[in-house]
C-alpha positions as CSV (number, residue, x, y, z in Angstrom):
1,X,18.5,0.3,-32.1
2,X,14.6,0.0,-32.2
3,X,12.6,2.7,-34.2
4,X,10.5,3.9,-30.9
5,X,11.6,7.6,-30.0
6,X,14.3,8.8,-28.3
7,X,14.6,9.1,-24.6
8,X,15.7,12.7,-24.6
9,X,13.7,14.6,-27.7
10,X,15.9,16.6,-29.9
11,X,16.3,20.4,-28.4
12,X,15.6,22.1,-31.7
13,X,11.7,20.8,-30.9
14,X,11.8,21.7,-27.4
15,X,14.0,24.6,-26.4
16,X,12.4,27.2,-28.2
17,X,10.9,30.0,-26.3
18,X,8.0,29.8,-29.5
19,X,7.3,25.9,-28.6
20,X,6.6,26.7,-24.4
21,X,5.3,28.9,-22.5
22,X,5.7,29.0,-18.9
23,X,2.7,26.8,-17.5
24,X,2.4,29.1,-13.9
25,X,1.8,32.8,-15.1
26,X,2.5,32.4,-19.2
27,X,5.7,33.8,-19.4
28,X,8.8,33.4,-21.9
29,X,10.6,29.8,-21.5
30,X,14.6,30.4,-21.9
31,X,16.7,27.2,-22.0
32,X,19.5,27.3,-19.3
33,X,22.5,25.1,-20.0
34,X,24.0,25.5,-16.6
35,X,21.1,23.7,-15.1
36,X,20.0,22.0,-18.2
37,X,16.4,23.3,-17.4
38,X,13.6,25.5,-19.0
39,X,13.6,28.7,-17.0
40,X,11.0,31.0,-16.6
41,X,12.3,34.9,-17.1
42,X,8.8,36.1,-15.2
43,X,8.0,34.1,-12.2
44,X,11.7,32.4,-12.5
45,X,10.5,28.6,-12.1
46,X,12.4,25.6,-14.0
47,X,11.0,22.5,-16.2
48,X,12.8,20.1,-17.5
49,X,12.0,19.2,-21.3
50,X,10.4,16.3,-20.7
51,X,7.8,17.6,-17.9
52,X,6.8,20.6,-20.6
53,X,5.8,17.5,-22.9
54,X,3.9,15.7,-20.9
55,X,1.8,18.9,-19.4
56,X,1.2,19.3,-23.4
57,X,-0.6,16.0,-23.3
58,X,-2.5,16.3,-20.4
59,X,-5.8,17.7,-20.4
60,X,-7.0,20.6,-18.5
61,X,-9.2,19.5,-15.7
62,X,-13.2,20.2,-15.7
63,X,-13.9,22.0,-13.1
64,X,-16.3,24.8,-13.2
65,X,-19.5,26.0,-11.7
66,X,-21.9,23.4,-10.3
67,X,-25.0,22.8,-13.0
68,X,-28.3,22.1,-12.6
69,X,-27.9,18.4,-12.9
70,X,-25.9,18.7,-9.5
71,X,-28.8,20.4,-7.2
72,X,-29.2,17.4,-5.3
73,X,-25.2,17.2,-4.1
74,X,-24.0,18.8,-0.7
75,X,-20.7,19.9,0.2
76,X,-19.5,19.0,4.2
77,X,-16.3,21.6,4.8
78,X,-14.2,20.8,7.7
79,X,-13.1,24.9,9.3
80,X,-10.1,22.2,11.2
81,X,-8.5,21.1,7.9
82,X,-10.3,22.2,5.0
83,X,-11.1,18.9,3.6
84,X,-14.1,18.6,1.6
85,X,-16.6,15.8,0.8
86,X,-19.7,15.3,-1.4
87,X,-22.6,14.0,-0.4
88,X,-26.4,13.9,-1.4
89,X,-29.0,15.8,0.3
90,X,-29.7,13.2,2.8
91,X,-26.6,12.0,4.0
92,X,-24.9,14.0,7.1
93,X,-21.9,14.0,8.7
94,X,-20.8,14.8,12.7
95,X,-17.1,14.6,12.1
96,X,-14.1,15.0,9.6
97,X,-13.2,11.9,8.7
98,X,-9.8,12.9,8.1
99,X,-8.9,14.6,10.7
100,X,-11.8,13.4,13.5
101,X,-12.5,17.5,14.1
102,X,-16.9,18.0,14.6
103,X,-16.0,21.3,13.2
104,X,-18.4,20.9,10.0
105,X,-20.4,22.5,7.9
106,X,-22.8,21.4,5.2
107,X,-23.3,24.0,2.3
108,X,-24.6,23.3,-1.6
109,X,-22.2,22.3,-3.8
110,X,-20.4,25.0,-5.4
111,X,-18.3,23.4,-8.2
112,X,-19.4,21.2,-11.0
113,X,-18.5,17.5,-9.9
114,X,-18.8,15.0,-12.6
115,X,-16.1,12.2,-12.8
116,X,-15.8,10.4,-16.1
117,X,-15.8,6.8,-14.1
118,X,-16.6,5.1,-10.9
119,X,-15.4,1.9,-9.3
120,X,-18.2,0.6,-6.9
121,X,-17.8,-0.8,-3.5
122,X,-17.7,-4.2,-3.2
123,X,-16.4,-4.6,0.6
124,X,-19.3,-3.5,3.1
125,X,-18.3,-2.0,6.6
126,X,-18.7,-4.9,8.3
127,X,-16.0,-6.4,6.4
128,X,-13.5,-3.5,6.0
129,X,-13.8,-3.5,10.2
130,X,-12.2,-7.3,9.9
131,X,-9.9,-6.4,7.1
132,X,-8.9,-3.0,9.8
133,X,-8.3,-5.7,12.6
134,X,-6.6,-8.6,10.4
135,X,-4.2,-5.9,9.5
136,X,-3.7,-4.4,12.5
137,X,-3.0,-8.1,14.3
138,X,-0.5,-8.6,11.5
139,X,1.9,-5.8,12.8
140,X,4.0,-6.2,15.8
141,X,4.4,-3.8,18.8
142,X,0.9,-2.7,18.1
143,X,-0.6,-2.3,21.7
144,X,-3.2,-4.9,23.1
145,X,-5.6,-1.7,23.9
146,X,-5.5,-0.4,20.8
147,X,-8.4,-2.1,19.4
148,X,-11.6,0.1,20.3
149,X,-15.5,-0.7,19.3
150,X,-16.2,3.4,19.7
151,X,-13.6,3.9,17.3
152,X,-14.4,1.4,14.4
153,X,-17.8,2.8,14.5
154,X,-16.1,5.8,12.6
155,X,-14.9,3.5,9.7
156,X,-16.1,6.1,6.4
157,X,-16.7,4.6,3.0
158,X,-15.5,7.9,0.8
159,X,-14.9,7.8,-3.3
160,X,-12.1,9.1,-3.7
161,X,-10.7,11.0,-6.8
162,X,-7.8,9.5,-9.0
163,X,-6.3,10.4,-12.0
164,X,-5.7,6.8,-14.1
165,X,-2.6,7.8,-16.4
166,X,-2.3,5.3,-19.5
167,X,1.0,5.7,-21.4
168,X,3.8,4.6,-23.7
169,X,7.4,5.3,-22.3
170,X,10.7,5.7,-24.3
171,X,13.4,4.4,-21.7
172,X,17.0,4.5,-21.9
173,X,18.9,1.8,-19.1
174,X,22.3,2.5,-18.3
175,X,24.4,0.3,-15.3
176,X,26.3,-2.6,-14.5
177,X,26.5,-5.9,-14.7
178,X,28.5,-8.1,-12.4
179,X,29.3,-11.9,-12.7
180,X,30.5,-13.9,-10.3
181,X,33.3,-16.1,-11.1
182,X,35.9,-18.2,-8.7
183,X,38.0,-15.6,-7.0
184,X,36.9,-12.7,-8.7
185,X,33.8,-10.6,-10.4
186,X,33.6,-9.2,-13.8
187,X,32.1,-6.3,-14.2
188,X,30.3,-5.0,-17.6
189,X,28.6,-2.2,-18.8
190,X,24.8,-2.2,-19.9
191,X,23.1,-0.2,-22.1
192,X,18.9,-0.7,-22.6
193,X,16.8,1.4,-24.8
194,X,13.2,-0.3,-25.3
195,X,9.3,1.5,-25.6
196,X,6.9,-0.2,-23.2
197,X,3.0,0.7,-22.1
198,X,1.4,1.5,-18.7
199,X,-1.8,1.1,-18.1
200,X,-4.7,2.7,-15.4
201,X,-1.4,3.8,-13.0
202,X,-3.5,5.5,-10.6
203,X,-2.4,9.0,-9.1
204,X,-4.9,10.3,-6.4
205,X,-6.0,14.2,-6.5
206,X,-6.6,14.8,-3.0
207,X,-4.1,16.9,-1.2
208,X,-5.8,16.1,2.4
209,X,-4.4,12.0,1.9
210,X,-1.2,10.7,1.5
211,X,0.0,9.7,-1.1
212,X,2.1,6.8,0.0
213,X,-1.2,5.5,2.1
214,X,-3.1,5.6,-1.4
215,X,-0.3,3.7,-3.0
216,X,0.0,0.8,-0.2
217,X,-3.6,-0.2,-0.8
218,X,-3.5,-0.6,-4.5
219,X,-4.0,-2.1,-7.1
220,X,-7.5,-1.2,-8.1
221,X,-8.9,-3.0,-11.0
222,X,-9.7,-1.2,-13.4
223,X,-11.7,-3.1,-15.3
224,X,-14.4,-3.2,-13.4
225,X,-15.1,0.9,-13.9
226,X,-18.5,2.0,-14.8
227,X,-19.3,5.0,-16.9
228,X,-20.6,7.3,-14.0
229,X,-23.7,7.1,-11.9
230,X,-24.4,9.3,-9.5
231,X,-26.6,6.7,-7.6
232,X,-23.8,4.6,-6.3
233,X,-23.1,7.6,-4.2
234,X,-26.0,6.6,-2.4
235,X,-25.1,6.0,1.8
236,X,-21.8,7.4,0.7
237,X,-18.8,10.4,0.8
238,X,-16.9,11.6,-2.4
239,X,-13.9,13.7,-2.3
240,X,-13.6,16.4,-5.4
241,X,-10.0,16.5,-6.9
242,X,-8.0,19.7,-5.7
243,X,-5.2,18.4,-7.3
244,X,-5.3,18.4,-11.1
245,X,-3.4,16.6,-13.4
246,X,-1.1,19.5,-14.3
247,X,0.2,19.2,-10.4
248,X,0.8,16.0,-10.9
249,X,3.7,15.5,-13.4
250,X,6.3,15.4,-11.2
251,X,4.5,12.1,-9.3
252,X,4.3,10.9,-12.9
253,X,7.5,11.5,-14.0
254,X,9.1,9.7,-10.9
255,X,7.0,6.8,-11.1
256,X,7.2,6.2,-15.1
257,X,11.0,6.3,-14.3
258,X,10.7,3.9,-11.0
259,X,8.9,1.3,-13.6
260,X,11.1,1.5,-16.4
261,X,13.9,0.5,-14.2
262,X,12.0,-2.2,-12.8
263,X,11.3,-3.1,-16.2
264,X,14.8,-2.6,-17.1
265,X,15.8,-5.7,-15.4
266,X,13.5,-8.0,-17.4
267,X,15.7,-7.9,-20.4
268,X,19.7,-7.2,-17.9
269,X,19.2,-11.0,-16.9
270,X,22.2,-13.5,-17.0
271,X,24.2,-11.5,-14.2
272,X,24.5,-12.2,-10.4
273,X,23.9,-8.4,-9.7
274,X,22.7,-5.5,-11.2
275,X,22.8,-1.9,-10.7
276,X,20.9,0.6,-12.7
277,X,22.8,3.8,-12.5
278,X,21.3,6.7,-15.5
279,X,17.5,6.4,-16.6
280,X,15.6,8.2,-19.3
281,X,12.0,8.0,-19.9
282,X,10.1,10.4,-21.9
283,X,6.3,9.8,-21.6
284,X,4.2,10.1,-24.6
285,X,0.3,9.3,-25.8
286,X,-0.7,9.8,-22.3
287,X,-4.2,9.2,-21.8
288,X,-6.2,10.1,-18.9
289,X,-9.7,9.5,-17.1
290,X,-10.9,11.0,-14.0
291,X,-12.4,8.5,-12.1
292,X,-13.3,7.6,-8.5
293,X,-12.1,5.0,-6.3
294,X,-14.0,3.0,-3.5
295,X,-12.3,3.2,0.1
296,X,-12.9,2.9,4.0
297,X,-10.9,5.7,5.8
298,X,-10.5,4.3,9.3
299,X,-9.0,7.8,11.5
300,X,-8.3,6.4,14.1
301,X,-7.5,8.2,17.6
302,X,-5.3,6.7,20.5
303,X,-3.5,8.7,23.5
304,X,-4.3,11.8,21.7
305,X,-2.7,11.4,17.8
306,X,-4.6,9.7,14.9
307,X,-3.4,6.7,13.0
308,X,-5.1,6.6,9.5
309,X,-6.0,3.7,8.2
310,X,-7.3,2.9,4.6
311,X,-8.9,-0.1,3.3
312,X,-9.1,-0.9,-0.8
313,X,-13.0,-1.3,-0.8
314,X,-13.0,-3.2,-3.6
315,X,-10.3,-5.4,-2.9
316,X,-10.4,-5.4,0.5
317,X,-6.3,-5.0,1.3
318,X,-5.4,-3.1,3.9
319,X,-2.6,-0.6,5.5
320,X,-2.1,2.4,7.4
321,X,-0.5,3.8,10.4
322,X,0.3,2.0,13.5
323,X,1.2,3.0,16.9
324,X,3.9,0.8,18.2
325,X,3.5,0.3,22.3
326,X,5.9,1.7,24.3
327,X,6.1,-1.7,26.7
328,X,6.4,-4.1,23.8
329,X,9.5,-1.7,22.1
330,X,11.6,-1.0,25.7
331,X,11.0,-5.5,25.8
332,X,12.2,-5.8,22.0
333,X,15.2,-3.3,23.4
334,X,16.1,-5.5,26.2
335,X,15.8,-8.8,24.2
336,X,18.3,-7.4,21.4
337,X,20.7,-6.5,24.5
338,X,20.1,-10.2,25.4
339,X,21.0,-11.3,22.0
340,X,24.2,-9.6,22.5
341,X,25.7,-10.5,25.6
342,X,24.6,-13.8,25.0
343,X,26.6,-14.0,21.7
344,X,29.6,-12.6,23.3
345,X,29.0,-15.3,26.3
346,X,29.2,-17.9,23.9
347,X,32.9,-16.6,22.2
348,X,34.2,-16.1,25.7
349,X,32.8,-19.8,26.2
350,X,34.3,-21.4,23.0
351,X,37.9,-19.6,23.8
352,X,37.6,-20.6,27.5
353,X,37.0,-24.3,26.4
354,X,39.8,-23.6,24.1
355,X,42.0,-23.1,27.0
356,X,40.7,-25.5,29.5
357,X,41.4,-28.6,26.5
358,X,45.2,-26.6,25.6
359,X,45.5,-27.0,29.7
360,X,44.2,-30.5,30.5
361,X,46.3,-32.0,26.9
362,X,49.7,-29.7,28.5
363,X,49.4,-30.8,32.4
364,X,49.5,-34.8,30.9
365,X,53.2,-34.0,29.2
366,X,54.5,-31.9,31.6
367,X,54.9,-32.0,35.1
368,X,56.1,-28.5,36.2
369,X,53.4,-25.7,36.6
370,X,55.6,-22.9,36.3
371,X,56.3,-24.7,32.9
372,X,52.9,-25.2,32.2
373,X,52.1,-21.0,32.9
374,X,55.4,-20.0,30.7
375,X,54.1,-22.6,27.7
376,X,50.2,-20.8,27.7
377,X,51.7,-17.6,27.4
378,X,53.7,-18.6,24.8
379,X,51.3,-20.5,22.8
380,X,48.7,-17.4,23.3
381,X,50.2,-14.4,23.7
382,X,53.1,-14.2,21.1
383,X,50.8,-15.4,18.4
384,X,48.3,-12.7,19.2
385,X,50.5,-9.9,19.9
386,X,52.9,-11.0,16.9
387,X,49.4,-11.5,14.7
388,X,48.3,-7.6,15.6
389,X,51.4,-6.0,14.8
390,X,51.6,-7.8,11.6
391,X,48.2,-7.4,11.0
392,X,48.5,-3.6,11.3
393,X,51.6,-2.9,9.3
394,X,51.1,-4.9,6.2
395,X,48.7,-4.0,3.7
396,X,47.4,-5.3,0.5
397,X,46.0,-4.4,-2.7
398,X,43.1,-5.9,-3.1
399,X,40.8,-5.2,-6.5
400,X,42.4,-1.6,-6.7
401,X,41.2,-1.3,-2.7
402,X,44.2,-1.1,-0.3
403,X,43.4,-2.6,3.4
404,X,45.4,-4.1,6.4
405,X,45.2,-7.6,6.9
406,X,43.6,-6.4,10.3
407,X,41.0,-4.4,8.5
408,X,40.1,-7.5,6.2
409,X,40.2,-10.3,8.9
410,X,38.2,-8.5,11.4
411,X,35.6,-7.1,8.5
412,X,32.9,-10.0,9.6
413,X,32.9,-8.6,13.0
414,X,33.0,-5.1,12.2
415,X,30.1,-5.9,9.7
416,X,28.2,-7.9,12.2
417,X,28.4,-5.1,15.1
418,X,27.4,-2.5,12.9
419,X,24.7,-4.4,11.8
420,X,23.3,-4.8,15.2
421,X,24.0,-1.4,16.2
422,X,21.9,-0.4,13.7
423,X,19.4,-2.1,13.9
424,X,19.2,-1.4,17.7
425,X,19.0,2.4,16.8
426,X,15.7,2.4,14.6
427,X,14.1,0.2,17.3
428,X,15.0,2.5,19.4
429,X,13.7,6.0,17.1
430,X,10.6,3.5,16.0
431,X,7.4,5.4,17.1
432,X,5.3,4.0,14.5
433,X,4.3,1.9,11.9
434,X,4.4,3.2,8.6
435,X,2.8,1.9,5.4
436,X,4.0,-0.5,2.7
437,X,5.2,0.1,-0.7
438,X,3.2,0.7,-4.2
439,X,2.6,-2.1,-6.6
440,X,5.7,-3.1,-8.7
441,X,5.5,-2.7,-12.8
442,X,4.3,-5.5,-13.8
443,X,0.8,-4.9,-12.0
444,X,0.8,-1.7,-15.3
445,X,2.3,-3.3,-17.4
446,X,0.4,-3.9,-20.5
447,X,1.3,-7.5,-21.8
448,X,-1.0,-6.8,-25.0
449,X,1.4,-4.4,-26.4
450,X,5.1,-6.1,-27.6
451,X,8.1,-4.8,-25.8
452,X,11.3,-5.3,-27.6
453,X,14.8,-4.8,-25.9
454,X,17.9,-3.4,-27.6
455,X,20.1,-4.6,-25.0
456,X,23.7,-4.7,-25.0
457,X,26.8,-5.6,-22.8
458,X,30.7,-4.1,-22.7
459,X,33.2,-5.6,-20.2
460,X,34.4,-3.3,-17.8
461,X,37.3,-4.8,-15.8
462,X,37.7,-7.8,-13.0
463,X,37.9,-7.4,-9.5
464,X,39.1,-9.7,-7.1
465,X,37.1,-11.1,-4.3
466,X,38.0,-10.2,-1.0
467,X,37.3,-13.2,1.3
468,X,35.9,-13.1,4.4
């Protein structure tokens, strides 16, 4: 094994009601093996081990009064959803941008607003209006009147707040392997334990966006940060963080976890298939910078709801909500009906030219149609019926699975039916377009830094192939 910590940090360091305090009111920490959780004796909330360490590493976030150096900074409330953005004395706004309410207010800055970094904008509204179309066109079902010049007028270029998370992770991989061989598949268990780094993973601290939206329009590069400067807020919005750090472990935690598996499967290579069953990572050395991010909120309104859209303005990638249009999904519907009867029209047409050959090669050697009739029946109808009763009543073991020989020869079918059932169904429930995913590891992953495997493999068993 490597010499890089372990995965799950030895209770005597942890557990201890000395070593933790409860992080919501202060209270005594009692380790609960029933639920294998930190529990709070006070206010009766849980943490796992490995979420108290990494709130020990984080830093508290700065966040007092508003200073002197600050006097020239508004705050614009919104009294619809609360939101609130930072501006200098001479900028304005006449609605929210995230929720399109004019209910707002401008009042001075009340809280201290002084990020450690700043990313500026690169894209100007003209382009992040072409990025918002070329993305929109790139969707289907979106309706043809969807595109509106009073709306795009309302595209916002607003800093927002992110917390950039820099860390090494212990992880511990545990799944199978599978390997394809003829007839059947071997199976093995694999074991990973390997300490890899993370760098600027960004984590946004406003509760008023989503987070998935922020996710889908990374990566930012973070390279190109500046030490703060208050006057590349000029012409803009900034958002101040409501959601600190502390908040934020459980996002961290998930997506530390979501990358090491992803990194997992650099070093499980050599196998047709992989699943990843337990994962372990324990976070440690986190670093963390408050910094804000450059992007164009687009809230956009059609027949009464609003469809965000974001655009990375530095990078200029785009996503969002869509609408989908009614008349293009009820024609989508109708063309997957299509699809199907005309499937089914062409097995009906390949069995009915079946017959029609079986009747033109039968009426050549005989010459009586009664004999003809009692020959079709014959050569159709006892192989079927004979083939279902059979197919019903005898099972087999196949790979520690017991089926019918019905179950197994008609399994392409069954698949292939539910597959388009299925996929009629979401059509059907689609109401809108939702965004894409976040960026995979390797955008984090810091190649400066060696990662070693300690890798191994343990055969399992064979299972045979079921074909068909």
């Amino acid at each position: 094994m490597n010499d890089h910590p372990s995965v799950v940090p030895d209770n005597s360091d942890i557990i201890t009601s000395q070593t933790h305090k409860c992080p919501s009111c202060g209270g005594k920490l009692i380790f609960n093996p029933g639920i294998g959780l930190m529990s709070c004796s006070f206010c009766e909330n849980t943490y796992s081990p490995v979420k108290l360490e990494v709130l020990e590493q984080i830093r508290p976030a700065d966040d007092g009064n508003a200073g002197e150096e600050e006097a020239d900074k508004n705050e614009i409330v919104c009294d619809n959803c609360g939101a609130v953005l930072i501006t200098d004395n001479d900028t304005v706004s006449t609605f929210c941008t995230f929720c399109g309410s004019p209910a707002v207010i401008t009042r001075r800055l009340s809280r201290q607003f002084r990020p450690d970094y700043i990313i500026p904008f690169k894209i100007t509204r003209e382009e992040a209006e072409e990025k918002f179309v070329e993305f929109a066109k790139t969707r289907r079902y979106v309706p043809r009147d969807y595109y509106n010049k009073y709306n795009l007028e309302k595209i916002t270029g607003i800093y927002v707040p992110f917390w950039t998370v820099s860390s090494r992770c212990a992880v511990s991989i545990r799944g199978d392997g599978f390997k394809n061989k003829l007839g059947h598949t071997d199976k093995y268990v694999l074991m990973s334990d390997f300490d890899v780094k993370y760098n600027n993973v960004p984590f946004d601290g406003s509760a008023e966006i989503a987070d998935e939206l922020m996710e889908a329009i990374e990566p930012f590069d973070a390279s190109e940060k500046e030490p703060f400067n208050a006057s590349f807020l000029q012409g803009f919005y900034a958002q101040k963080f409501n959601l600190t750090p502390d908040k934020l472990t459980d996002r961290i935690l998930t997506r530390m976890e979501r990358y090491g598996k992803e990194t997992a499967l650099i070093s499980l290579n050599g196998y047709d298939s992989v699943s990843i069953g337990a994962c372990g990572v324990r976070p440690y050395d986190i670093d963390q910078t408050y910094s804000l991010y450059p992007v164009w909120f687009l809230n956009y309104k059609y027949k009464g709801d609003n469809y965000r859209i974001a655009v990375n303005g530095q990078t200029g990638k785009a996503d969002g909500y869509l609408p989908v249009s009614r008349f293009k999904r009820i024609l989508r519907l109708i063309l997957h009906r299509v699809v199907d009867v005309l499937a089914w029209i062409l097995v009906l047409a390949a069995f009915g030219g079946f017959l029609f050959g079986l009747y033109e090669l039968l009426t050549d050697l005989l010459h009586s149609r009664y004999e003809f009739v009692i020959l079709i029946i014959a050569c159709v109808a006892v192989p079927t019926v004979g083939m279902s009763l059979f197919s019903k009543s005898v099972s087999l073991d196949i790979g520690g699975k017991v089926e019918t020989v019905s179950e197994i020869l008609t399994r392409p079918v069954t698949r292939l039916l539910n597959s388009r059932r299925d996929s009629y169904d979401r059509l059907k429930d689609e109401t809108n377009m939702l965004v894409g995913k976040r960026p995979p590891a390797y955008v984090y992953y810091d190649s400066k830094t060696k990662t070693e495997f300690d890798s191994a493999e343990l055969f399992s068993n064979s299972e045979f192939i079921a074909k068909g």
